[in-house]
C-alpha positions in Angstrom: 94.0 112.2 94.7 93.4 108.4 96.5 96.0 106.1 96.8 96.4 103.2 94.6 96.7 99.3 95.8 98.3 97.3 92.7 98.9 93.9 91.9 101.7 93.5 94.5 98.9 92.8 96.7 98.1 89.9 95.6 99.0 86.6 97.6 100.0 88.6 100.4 96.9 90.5 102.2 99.0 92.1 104.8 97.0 94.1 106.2 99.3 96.6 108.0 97.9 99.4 105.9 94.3 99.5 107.2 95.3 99.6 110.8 96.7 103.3 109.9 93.8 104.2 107.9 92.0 106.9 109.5 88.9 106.3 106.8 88.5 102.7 106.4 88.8 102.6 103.2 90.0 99.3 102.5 88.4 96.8 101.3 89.2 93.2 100.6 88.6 89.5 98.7 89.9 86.2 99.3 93.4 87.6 97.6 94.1 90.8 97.8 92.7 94.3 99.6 91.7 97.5 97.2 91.0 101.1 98.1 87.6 102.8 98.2 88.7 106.0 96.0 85.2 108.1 97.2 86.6 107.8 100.6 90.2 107.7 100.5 91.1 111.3 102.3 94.7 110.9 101.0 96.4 111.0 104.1 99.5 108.7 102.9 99.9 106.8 106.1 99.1 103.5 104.2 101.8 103.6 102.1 105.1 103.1 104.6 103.0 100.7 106.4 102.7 98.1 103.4 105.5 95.7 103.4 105.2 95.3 99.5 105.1 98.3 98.3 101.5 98.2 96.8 100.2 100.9 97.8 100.9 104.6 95.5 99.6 107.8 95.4 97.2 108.1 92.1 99.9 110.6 90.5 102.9 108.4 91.3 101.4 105.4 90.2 103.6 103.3 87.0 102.0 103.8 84.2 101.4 99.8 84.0 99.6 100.2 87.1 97.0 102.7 85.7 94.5 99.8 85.3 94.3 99.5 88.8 92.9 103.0 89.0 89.7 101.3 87.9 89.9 98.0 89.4 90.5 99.5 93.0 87.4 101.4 91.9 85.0 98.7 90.8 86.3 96.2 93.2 86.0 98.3 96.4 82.3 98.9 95.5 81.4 95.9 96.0 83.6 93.9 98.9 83.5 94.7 102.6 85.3 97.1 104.6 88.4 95.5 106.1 89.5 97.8 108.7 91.1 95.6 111.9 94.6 93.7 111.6 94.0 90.0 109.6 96.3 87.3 108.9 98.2 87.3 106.0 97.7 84.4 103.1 99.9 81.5 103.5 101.4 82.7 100.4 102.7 86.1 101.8 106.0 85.9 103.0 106.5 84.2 100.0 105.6 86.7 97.5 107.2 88.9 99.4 110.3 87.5 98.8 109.4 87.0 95.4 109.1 90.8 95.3 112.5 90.9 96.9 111.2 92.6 99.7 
């Protein structure tokens, strides 16, 4: 099963996780990134690398994430790869904190 990225994404963009993605399978917007589920291999390196916590494997996700089953689905479609180290949002550290992280 693909991993998950969930709303804890949002305002942050670090993008820690895609530099241990052996796939590429992350894509991103102006807010957050999202996982390509076709090519997600399921390798778990993404998840200790996000500084959030928004990353999860499909069968530990909450079950108020499940929406983002879809989302990550739809969204990822559609955006470009993002596959090389960015700079978070100004917002990040922030909403990190706000995530008590």
């Amino acid at each position: 099963m693909p991993h998950i990225v969930t709303d804890r994404c949002q305002r942050c963009r670090f993008t820690e996780c895609v530099t241990v993605c052996p796939v590429a399978c992350f894509h991103g917007d102006e807010q957050m990134l999202y996982i390509d589920n076709a090519t997600c291999i399921d390798c778990g390196n993404c998840v200790p690398a996000c500084p959030v916590h928004a990353i999860f494997d499909q069968f530990e996700l909450p079950q108020d994430k499940y929406p983002w089953i879809e989302i990550n689905a739809q969204r990822a479609a559609v955006l470009p790869v993002v596959a090389d180290k960015q700079t978070p949002l100004a917002s990040a550290e922030t909403r990190k904190a706000d995530l008590g992280f």
